[in-house]
N, C-alpha and C positions, 0 to 999 in steps of 0.2 A: 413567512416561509415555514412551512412543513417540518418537524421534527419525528415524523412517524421513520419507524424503520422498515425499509420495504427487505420483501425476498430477494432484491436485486441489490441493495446496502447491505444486506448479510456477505452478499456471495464478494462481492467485491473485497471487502479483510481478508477472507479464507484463501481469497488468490491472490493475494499479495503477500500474504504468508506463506502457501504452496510455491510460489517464484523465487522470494527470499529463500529458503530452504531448498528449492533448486539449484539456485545460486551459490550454495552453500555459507551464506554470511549468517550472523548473529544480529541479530533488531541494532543493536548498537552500530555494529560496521556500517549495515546498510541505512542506517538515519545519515551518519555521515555522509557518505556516497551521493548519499539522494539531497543532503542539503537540510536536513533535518536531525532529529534524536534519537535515541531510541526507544524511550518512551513515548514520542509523536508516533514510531513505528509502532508500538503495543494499543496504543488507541487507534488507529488504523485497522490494526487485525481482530481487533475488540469490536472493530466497526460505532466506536464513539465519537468520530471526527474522521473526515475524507480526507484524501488529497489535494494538495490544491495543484492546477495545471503546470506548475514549476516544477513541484514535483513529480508527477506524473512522467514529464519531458526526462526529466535526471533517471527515474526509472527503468525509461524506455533505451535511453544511453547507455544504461546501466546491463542489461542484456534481460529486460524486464518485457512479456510480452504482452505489450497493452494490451491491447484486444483482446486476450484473453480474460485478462483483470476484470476490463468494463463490459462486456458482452457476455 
C-alpha cells in the first residue's frame, strides 16, 4: 500500500476541517460525535491518517457533507 500523499489526501483534512468548523464543534466534540478523539480529528485534518467508513457514516449523520469531503 501507497503511503505517498496525493492532492486529493490533502483536500480531504482541509474539508473535514471546513465541515467541522461549519458545524461549529471543536476537534474534541466532533471526535466524540463521530466515534473517535480529538486528536484522531487533528490527524485527519493533518491529513496523517483517513477515516475509516464508520467514521465517515457518523459524519455523514452528523450533518457532515460527504461528497464534499471525498470529491
Amino acid at each position: 500500500m501507497s503511503t505517498e500523499k496525493t492532492e486529493e489526501n490533502f483536500a480531504i483534512g482541509e474539508r473535514i476541517k471546513e465541515e467541522r468548523d461549519r458545524l461549529g464543534l471543536t476537534q474534541e466534540e466532533f471526535g466524540t460525535r463521530v466515534g473517535t478523539t480529538g486528536r484522531t480529528i487533528i490527524k485527519y485534518e493533518l491529513n496523517e491518517t483517513s477515516p475509516k467508513a464508520g467514521n465517515l457514516i457518523l459524519m455523514h449523520r452528523l450533518g457532515v457533507d460527504i461528497w464534499y469531503v471525498l470529491t
